[in-house]
FIGUZA-21085 format. One record per atom (N, C-alpha, C, O): residue in one letter; x, y, z. Coordinates in steps of 0.05 Angstrom, whole numbers, plus 5000, padded with zeros to 4 digits. Example, Ala and Ser with C-alpha at 12.3 -4.5 7.8 and 13.67 -1.06 7.14 Angstrom:
residues 2
a526448865156
a524649105156
a526449345156
a528549345169
s525749555142
s527349795143
s525850015157
s526850235161
This chain:
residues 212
x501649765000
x500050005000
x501750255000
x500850485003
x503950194997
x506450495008
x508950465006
x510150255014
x510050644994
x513350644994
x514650785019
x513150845038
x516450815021
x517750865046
x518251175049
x519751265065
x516751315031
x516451565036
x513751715045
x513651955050
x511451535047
x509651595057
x507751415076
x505351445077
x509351245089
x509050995107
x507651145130
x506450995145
x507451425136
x505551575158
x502551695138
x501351885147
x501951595117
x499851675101
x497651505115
x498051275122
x494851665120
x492651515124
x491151475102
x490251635085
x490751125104
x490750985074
x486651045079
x485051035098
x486451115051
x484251235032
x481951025034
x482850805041
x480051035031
x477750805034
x478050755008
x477250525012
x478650754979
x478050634959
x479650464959
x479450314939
x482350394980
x483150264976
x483149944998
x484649755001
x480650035009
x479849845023
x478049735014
x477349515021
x476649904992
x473749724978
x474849614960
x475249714938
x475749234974
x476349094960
x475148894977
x473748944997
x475748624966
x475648324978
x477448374992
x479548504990
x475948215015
x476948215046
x479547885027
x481747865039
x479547805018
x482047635020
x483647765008
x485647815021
x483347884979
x485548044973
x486248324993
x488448434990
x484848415008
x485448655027
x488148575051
x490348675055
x486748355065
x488448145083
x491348245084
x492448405099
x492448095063
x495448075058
x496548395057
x498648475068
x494548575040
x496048865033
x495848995063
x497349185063
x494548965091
x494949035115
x497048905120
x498449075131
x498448675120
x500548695131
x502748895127
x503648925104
x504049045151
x505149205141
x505149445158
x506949545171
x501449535150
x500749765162
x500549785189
x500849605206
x499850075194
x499650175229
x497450325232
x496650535222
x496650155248
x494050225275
x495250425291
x497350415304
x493750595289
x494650755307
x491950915320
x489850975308
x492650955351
x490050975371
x491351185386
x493551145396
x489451495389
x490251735404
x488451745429
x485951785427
x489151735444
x487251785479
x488852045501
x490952165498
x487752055512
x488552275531
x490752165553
x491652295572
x491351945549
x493451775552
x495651765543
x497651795557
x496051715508
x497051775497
x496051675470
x493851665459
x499251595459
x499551505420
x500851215427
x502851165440
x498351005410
x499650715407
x500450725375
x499350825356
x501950635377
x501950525338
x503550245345
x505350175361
x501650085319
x501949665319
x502249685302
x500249715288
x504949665287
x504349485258
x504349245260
x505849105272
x501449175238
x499248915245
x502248675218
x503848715200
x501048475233
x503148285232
x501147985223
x502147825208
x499447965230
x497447765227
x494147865226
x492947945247
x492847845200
x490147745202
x488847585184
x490247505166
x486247515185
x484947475167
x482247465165
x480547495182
x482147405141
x479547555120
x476347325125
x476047085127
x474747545126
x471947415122
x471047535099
x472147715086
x468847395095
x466747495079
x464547535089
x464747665110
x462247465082
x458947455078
x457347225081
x457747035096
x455247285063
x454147055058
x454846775050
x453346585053
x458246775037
x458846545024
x460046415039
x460646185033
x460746515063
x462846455088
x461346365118
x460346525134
x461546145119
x459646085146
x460846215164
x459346335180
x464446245171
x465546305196
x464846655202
x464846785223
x464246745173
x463047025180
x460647085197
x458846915201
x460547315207
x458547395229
x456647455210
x454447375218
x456547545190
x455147615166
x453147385156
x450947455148
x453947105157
x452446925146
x450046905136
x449346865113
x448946935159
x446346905163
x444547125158
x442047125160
x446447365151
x444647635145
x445847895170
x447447885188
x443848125155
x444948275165
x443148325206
x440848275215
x444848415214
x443848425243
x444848685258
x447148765255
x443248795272
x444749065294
x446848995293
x448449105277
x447748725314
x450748775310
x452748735293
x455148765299
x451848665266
x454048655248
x454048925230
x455648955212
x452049085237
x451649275220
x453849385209
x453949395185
x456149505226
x457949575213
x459949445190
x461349605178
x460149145181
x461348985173
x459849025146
x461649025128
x457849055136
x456349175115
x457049375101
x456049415079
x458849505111
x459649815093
x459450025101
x458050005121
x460050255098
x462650255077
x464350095085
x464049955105
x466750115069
x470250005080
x470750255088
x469850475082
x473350125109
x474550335125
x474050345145
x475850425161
x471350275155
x470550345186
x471650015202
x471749785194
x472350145230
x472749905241
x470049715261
x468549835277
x470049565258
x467349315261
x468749235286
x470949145283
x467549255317
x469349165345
x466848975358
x464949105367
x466748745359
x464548605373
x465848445406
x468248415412
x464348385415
x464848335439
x464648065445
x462347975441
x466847855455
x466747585458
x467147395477
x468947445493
x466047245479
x465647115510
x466147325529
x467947315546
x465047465528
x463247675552
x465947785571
x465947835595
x468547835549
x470947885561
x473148035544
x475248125552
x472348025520
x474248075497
x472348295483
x469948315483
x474848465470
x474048525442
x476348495414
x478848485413
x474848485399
x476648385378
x476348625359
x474948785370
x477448735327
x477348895323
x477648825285
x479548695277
x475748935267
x475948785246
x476549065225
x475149255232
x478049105205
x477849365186
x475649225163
x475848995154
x473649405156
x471349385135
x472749365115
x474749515114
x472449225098
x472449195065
x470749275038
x468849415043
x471049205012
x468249225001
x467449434999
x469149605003
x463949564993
x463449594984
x459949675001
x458449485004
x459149905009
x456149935023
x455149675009
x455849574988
x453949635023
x452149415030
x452949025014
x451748835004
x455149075020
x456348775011
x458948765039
x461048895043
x457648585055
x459048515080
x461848395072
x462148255053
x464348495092
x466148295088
x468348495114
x467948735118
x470548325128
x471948505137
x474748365143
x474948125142
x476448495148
x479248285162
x478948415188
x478348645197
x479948095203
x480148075233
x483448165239
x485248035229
x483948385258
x487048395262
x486848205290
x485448215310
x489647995279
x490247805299
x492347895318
x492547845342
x494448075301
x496848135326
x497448415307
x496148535290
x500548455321
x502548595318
x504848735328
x505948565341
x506048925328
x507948955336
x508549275344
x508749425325
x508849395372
x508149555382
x510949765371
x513049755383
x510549925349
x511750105348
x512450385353
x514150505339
x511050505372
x510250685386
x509350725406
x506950755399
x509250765428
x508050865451
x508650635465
x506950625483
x510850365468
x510650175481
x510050175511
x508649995522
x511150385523
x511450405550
x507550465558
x506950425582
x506150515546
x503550595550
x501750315544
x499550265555
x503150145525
x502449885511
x502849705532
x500949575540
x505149675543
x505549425570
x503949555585
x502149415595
x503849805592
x501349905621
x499449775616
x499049605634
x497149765592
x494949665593
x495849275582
x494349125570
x497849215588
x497948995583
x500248885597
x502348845584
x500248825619
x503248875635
x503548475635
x505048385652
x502848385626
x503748075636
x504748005616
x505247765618
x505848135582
x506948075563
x509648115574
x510748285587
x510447785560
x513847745565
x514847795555
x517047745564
x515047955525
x516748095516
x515948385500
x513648465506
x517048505487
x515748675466
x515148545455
x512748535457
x516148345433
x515348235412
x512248145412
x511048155390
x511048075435
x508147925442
x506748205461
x504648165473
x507548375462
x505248645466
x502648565461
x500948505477
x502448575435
x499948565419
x499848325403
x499248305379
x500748135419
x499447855399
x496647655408
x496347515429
x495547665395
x493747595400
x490947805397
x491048015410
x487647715374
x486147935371
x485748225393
x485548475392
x485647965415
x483348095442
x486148265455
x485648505461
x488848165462
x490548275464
x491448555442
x492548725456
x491248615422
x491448745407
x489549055411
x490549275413
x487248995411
x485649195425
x485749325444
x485349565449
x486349135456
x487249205496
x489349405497
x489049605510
x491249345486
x494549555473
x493349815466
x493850015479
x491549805443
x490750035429
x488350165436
x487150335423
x487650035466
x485250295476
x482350215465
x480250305474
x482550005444
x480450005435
x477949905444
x478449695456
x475649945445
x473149765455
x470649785437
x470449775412
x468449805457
x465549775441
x465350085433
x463750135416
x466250245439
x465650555430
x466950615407
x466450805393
x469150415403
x470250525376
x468450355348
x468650325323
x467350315360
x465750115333
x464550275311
x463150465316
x464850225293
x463450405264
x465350685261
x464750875247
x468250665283
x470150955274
x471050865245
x471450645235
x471051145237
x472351215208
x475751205212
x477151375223
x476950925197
x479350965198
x480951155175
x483351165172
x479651245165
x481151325143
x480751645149
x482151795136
x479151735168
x479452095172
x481552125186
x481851975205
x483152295180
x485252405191
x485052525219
x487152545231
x482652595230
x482052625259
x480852505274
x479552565294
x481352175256
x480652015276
x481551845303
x483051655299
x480951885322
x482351715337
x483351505342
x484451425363
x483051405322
x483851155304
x483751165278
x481851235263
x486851045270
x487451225245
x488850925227
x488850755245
x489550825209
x490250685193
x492650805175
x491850925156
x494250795176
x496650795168
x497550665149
x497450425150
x499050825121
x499650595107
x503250445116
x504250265103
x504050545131
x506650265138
x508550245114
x508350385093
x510050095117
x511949965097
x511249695089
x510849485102
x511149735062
x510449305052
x512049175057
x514449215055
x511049005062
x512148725075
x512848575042
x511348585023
x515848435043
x516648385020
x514248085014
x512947985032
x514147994985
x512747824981
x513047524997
x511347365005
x515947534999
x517047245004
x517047155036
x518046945044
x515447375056
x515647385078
x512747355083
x511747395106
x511847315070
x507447355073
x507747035075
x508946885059
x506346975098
x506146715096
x501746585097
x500946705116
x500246485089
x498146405090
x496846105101
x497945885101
x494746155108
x494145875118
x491745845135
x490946065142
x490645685141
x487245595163
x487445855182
x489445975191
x484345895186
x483746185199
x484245945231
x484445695235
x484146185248
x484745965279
x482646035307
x482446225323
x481245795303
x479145795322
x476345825316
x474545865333
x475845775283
x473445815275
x471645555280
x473045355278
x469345505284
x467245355291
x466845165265
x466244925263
x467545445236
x466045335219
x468445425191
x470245585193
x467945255166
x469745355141
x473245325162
x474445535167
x474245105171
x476045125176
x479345155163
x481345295169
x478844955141
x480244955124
x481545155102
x483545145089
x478845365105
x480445515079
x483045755092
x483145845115
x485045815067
x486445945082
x487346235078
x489046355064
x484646345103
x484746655099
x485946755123
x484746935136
x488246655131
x489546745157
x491846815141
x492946645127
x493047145143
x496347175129
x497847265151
x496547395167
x499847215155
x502547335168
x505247405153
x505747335130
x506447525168
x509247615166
x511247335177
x511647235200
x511847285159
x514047005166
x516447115189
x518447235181
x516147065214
x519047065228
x518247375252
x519947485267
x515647435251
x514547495271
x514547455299
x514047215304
x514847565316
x514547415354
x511747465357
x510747355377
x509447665335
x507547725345
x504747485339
x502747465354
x505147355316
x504147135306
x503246905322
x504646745336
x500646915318
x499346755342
x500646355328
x501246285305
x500646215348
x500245895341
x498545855338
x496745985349
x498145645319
x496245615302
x493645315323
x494545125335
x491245385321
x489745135333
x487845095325
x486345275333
x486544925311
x484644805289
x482144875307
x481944795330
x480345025296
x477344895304
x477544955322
x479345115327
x475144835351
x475044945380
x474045245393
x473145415378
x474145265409
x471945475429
x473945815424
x473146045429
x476445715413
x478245995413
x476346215403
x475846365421
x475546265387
x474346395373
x472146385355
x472246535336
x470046225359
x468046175340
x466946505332
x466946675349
x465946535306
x465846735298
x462546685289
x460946855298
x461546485275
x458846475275
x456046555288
x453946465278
């Protein structure tokens, strides 16, 4: 999404209204970045992956549209934050296109800014490298919750802002099974950065995360 001369650019919604699988891989790279009266986090995201809609059972979308998926519907750009086992939040960037659902889930990353404010709200991480690994962990770093839901990442005064980063070379994108889905286990819309500390282990199926 960026050359190394404008890696602090807040990346444009047209270039999010795409397929959430082809979107996936072009976030690796970029930076999240979250302003509070606290301070400035910035993550460059290191692992996520992609849902769809209707065609995708593991999507929240499946089954149609609902209050709470509303945001996941459109536009792209806005971030989609739902709440999970009654303890988490997770945090998805919109894709696509008004009214054609789809979004990527950020799984981790890598705290390039504000770390010392990043271990505060997350003090039992054993290294930097694992700050922000993990969805629900990732949020937690960056302040984020149920109020940021339906923010505009792409305005420049937003408090959450999307960054376009530096690309991640091709040969370092690695792909493979989403982790913890209920349902559609097999296909592989999970991308990472090969050689990551922030990159979650991988675990088939099971209660981690059902998204359905």
């Amino acid at each position: 999404m960026t050359d190394d001369a404008d890696h602090d650019r807040v990346v444009c919604r047209d270039e999010l209204a795409i397929d959430p699988v082809e979107l996936a891989p072009r976030l690796l790279g970029c930076v999240l970045e979250s302003r509070s009266d606290q301070g400035v986090v910035r993550v460059r995201l290191a692992e996520v992956e992609a849902y769809r809609g209707l065609d995708d059972p593991a999507s929240h979308c499946y089954r149609g549209r609902t209050p709470r998926n509303e945001v996941m519907w459109g536009p792209a750009g806005h971030l989609y934050v739902y709440f999970v086992y009654g303890m988490h939040f997770c945090a998805n960037i919109v894709g696509l296109t008004d009214g054609e659902p789809g979004a990527v889930l950020l799984r981790a990353g890598e705290v390039v800014q504000g770390q010392e404010l990043a271990r505060s709200r997350r003090p039992t991480a054993r290294g930097n490298g694992t700050v922000a690994k993990g969805p629900a962990v990732l949020t937690s770093v960056l302040g984020v919750d149920r109020a940021h839901n339906g923010i505009d990442l792409t305005d420049p005064s937003s408090p959450v802002r999307l960054l376009a980063g530096s690309d991640v070379p091709e040969e370092r994108v690695r792909t493979g099974p989403r982790v913890g889905v209920a349902a559609a286990m097999d296909i592989p819309w999970r991308f990472w950065i090969d050689g990551s500390p922030a990159v979650s282990m991988y675990r088939r199926g099971g209660r981690v995360r059902a998204r359905s």
